[in-house]
C-alpha positions in Angstrom: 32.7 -78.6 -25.4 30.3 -79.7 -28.4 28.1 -77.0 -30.2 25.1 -78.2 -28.9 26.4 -78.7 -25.3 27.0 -74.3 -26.1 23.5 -73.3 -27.1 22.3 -75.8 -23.8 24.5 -73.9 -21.8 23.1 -70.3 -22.9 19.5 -71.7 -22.7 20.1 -72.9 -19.1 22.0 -69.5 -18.3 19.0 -67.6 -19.4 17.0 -69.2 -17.2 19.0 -69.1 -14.1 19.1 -65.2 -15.2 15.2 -64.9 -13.9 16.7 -64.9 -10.3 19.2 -61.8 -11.3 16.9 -60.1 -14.0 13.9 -59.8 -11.3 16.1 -58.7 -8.7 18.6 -56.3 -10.6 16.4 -54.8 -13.2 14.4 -53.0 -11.3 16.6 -51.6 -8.4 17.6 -48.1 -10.2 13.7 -48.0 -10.0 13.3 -48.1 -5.7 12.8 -44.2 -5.4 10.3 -43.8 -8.2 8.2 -46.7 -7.1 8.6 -45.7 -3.8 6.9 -42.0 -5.0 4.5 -43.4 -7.4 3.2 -45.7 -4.7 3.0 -43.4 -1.6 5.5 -45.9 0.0 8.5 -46.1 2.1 12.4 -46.9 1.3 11.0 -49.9 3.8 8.6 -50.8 1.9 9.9 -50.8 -1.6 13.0 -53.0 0.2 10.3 -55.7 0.8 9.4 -56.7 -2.5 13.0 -57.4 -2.8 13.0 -59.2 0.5 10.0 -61.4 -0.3 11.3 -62.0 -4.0 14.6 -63.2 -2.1 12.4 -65.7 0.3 10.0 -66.9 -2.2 12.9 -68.1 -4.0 14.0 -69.7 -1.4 11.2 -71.3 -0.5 10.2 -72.4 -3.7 13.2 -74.5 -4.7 12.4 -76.9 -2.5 9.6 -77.8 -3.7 10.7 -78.0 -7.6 13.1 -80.0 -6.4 12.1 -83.2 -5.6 8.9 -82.6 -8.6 12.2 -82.5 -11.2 13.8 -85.6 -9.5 10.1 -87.2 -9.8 8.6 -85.6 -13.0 11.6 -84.7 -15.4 13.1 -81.7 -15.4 10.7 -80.2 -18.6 7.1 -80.3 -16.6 7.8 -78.5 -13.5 9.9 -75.9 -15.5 6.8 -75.2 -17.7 4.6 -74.4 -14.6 7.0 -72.5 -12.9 7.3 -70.4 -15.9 3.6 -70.1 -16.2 3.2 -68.7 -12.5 6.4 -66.2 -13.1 5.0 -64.7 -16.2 0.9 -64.2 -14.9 2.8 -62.8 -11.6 5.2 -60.5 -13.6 1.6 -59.1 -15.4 0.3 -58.5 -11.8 3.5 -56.9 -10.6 3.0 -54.4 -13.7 -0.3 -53.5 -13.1 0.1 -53.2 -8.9 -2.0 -50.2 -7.1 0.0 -50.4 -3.6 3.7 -52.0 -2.6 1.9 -54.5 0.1 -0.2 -55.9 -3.5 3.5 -55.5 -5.1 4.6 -57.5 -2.5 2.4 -60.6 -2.4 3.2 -60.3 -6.6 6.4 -60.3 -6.2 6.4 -63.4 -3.5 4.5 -65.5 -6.8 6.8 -64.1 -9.1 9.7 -65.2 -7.4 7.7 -69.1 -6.7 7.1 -69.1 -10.3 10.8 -68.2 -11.4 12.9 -70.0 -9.0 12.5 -73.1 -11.4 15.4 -72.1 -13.3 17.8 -72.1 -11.1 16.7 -75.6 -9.8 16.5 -77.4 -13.6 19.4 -75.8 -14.9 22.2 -77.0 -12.3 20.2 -80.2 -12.2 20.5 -80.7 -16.2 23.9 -80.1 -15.4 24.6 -83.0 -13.4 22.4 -85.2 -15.2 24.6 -84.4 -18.4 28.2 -84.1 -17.1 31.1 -84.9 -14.7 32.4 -83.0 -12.2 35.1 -81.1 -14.6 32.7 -80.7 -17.3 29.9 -79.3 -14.6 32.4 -76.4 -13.3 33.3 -75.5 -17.0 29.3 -75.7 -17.9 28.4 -73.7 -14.6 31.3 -70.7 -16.3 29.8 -71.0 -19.3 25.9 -70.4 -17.4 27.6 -67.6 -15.4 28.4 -66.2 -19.1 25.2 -66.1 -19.9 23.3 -65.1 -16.9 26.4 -62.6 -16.5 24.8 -60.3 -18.6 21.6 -60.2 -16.3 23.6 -58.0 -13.8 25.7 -56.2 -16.8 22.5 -55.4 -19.0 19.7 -55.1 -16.4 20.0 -52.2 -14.3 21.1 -50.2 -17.5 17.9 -51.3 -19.1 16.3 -50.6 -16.0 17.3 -47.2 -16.2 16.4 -46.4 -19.7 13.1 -48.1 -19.0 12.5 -46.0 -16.0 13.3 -42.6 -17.7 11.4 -43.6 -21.0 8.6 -45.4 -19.6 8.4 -46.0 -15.9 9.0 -48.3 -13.7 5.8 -50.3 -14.8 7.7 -51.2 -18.2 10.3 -53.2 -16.2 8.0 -55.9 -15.2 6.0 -55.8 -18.4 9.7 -56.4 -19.9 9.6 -59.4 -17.6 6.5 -60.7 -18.6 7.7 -60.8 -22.2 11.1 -62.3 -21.0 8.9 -65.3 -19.6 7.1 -65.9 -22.6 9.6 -65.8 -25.0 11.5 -68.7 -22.5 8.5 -70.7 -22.4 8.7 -70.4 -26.3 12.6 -71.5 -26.9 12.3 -74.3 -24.2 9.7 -76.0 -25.6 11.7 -75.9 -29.1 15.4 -76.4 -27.6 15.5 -78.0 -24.6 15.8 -81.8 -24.3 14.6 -83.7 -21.5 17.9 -84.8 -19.8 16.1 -87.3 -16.8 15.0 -90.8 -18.5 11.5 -92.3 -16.9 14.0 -95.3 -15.2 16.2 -92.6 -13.6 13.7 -90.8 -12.1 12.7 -91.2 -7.9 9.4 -92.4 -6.9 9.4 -90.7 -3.3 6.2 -90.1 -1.1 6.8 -86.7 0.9 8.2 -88.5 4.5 10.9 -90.2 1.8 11.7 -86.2 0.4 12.2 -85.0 3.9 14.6 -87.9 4.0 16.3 -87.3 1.4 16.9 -83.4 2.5 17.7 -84.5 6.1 20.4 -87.0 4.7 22.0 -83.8 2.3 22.1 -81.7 5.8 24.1 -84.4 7.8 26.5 -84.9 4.1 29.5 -82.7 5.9 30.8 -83.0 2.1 27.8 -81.9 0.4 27.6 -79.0 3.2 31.2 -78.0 3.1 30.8 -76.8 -0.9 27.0 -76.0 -0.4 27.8 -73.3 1.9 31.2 -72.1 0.6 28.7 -70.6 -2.1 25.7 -69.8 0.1 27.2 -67.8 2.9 29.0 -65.4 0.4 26.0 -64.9 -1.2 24.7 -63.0 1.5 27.0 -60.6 0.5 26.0 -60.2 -2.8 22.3 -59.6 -1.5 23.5 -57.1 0.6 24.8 -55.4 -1.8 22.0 -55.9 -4.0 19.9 -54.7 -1.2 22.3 -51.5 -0.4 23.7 -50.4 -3.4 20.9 -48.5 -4.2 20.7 -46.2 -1.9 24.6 -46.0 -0.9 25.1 -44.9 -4.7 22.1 -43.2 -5.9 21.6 -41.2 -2.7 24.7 -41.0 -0.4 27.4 -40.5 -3.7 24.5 -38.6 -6.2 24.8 -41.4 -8.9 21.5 -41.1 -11.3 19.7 -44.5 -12.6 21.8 -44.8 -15.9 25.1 -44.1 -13.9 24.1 -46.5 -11.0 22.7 -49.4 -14.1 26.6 -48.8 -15.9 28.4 -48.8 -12.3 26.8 -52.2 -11.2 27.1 -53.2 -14.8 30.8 -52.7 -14.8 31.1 -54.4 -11.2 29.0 -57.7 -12.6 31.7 -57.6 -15.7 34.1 -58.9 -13.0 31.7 -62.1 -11.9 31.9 -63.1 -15.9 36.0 -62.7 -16.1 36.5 -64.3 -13.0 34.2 -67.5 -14.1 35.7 -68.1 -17.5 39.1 -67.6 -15.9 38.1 -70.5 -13.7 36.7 -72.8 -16.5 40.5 -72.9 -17.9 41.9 -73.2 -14.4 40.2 -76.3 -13.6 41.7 -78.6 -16.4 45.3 -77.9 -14.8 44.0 -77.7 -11.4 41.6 -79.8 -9.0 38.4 -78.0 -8.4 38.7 -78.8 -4.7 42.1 -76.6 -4.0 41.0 -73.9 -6.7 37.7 -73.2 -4.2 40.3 -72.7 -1.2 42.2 -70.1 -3.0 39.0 -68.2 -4.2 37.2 -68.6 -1.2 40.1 -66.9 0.6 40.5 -64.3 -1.8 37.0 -63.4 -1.6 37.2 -63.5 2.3 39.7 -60.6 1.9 37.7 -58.5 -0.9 34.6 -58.5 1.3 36.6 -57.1 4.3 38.1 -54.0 1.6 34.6 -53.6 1.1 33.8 -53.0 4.8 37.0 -50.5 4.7 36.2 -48.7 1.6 32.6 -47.9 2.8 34.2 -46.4 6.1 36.7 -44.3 3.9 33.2 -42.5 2.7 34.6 -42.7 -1.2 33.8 -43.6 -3.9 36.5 -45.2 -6.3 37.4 -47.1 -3.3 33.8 -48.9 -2.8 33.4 -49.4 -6.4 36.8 -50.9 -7.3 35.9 -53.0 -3.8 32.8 -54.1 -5.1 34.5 -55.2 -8.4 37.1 -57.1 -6.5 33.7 -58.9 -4.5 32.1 -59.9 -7.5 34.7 -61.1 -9.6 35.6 -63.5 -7.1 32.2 -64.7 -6.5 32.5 -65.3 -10.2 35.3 -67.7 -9.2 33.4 -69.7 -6.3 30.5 -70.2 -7.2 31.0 -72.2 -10.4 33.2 -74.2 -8.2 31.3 -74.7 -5.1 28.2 -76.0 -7.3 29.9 -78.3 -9.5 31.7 -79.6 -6.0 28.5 -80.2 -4.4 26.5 -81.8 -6.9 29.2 -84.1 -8.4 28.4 -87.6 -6.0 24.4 -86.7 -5.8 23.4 -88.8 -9.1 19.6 -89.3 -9.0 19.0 -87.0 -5.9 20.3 -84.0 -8.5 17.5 -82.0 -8.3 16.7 -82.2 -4.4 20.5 -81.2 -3.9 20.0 -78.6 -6.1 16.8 -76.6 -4.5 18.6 -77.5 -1.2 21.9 -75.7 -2.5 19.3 -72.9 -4.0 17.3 -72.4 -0.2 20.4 -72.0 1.5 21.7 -69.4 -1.3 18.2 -67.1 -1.3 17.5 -68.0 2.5 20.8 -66.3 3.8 19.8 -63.5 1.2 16.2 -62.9 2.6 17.7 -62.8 5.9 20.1 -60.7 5.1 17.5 -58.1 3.3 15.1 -58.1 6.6 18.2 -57.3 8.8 19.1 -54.2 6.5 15.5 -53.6 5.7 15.1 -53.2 9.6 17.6 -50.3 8.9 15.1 -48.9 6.6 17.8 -50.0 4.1 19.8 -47.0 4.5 22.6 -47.9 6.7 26.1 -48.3 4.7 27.9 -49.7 7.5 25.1 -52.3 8.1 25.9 -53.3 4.1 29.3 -53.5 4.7 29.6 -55.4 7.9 27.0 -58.1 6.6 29.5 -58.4 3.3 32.7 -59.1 5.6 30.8 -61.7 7.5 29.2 -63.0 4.9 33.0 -63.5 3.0 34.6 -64.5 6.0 32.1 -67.0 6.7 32.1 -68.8 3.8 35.9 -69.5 4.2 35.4 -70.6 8.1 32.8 -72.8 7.1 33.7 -74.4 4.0 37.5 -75.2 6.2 35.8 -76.5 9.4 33.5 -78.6 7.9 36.1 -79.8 4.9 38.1 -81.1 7.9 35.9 -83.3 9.7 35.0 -85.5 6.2 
């Protein structure tokens, strides 16, 4: 892969990481907030929750403005909103203002992971997109390595106010380095011209494309999983197994390290084997990690869950570099409409999934563990039912 199509690949990485550095930085961070605050686990688990919908929601709107604007203009006011929102969040006097900061924060940075796979398919083929999606899982690998150590460090130095200054710094500095580095990669005569009835078209056609589907939820039903655990984690290791905020930021650290082996394992596969079959196989094995991690969090031990965990991640690592690249191959100028849609279904699954265990008061183990098994399991069931029918 050319230099230049390198530094693209860590720019784009960096911004997909504004999903994973606003979600894992500040988890070692619940209890302190919650004290600081005067607010329940509950309601600390919200701002996670409304993070995870906003999002969700807000891809679908970036969407079709890429596929009509360029990919440059919407990014720069989506980066604008999640930096004035990251201030707010900073300076927040109760969780419900956190809260409604947090839901802007996340409609602000959910741009990035819109432009970035869209840039993708506007640049490469479908080979050259899964080894390009590795190589943005590289970079926005170190978002779960990096952040909830830093999180940690910032929390015991500073408080947990420093984490979303840090944020707001991290959104500058982006707006900063894309405005110098990155290229527009949609020419004026490629771009749509659609009226809102011809957008909900355009979505309502990618819901009936079984193929599109098939690979779209092969990676957005297993992320469920990884919100759940995102969601549970905290508690489960801080407070049922007595980790502190360091030793919880290097545990998860360590389990992310798996997500970056598995995708660069996966970036050589694919030029000796077709993406399509290499999904099956790590679809399946993820299936059967995220049912270890239901067992090891009914064992009540440790090692178990966190070697479990690893297993989880590292194939996610795998599929989700593949079950992108797979989806947005044939999409050609709806690129960025596929992509929000491929994006809502991702953080939908996960908001629902962060209600359901915030209804539990985000304490319940078992709760995490079943909704990681389903969520696995799932993703293999649909991505072979529908597969069959195209």
């Amino acid at each position: 892969m050319p230099e230049h199509y390198r530094r693209l690949a860590i720019l784009l990485g960096a911004l997909t990481a504004l999903g994973p550095l606003g979600i894992d930085m500040y988890l070692p961070a619940f209890p302190a907030m919650g004290a600081d605050l005067g607010a329940s686990p509950a309601a600390i688990q919200r701002t996670l929750a409304v993070f995870l919908l906003g999002m969700a929601a807000g891809q679908l709107v970036y969407g079709p403005l890429s596929d009509r604007l360029g990919r440059r203009l919407p990014l720069f006011v989506g980066m604008g909103v999640y930096t004035l929102a990251s201030i707010g969040c900073a300076v927040a006097s109760s969780a419900d203002a956190l809260v409604w900061l947090r839901l802007a924060q996340a409609l602000g940075g959910c741009v990035g992971v819109v432009v970035a796979r869209a840039v993708v398919r506007d640049l490469c083929d479908e080979r050259g997109a899964v080894r390009m999606m590795s190589m943005l899982m590289l970079a926005m690998g170190a978002a779960p390595i990096l952040a909830p150590m830093l999180g940690g460090w910032m929390l015991a130095a500073l408080g947990w106010r420093a984490i979303f200054w840090f944020l707001a710094i991290y959104g500058v500095l982006a707006l900063v380095v894309m405005q110098a580095w990155l290229p527009e990669s949609l020419p004026p005569e490629r771009r749509r011209q659609d009226n809102f009835g011809a957008v909900l078209l355009v979505y309502l056609s990618l819901l009936k494309d079984r193929r599109f589907l098939a690979h779209a939820l092969a990676g957005a039903l297993p992320m469920a999983g990884l919100f759940a655990y995102l969601v549970g984690s905290p508690h489960l290791l801080m407070q049922v197994h007595g980790l502190g905020p360091v030793e919880y930021g290097m545990a998860f650290g360590g389990n992310a390290f798996g997500l970056i082996l598995a995708s660069q394992v996966i970036s050589r596969l694919v030029r000796r084997q077709a993406p399509s079959k290499l999904l099956v196989i790590t679809l399946s094995l993820l299936a059967t990690a995220s049912v270890g991690v239901l067992l090891a969090v009914a064992s009540g031990a440790l090692l178990p869950l966190l070697a479990a965990f690893f297993l989880f991640l590292a194939f996610m690592g795998s599929v989700l570099p593949l079950s992108t690249a797979l989806a947005m191959a044939p999409m050609g100028r709806m690129a960025g409409s596929a992509s929000a849609l491929m994006g809502t279904l991702q953080f939908g699954v996960g908001a629902v999934v962060g209600a359901v265990l915030g209804a539990f008061g985000g304490t319940s183990a078992l709760a995490m563990g079943g909704a990681i098994a389903l969520a696995g399991l799932g993703g293999l069931t649909a991505h072979l039912a529908l597969r069959r029918t195209v």
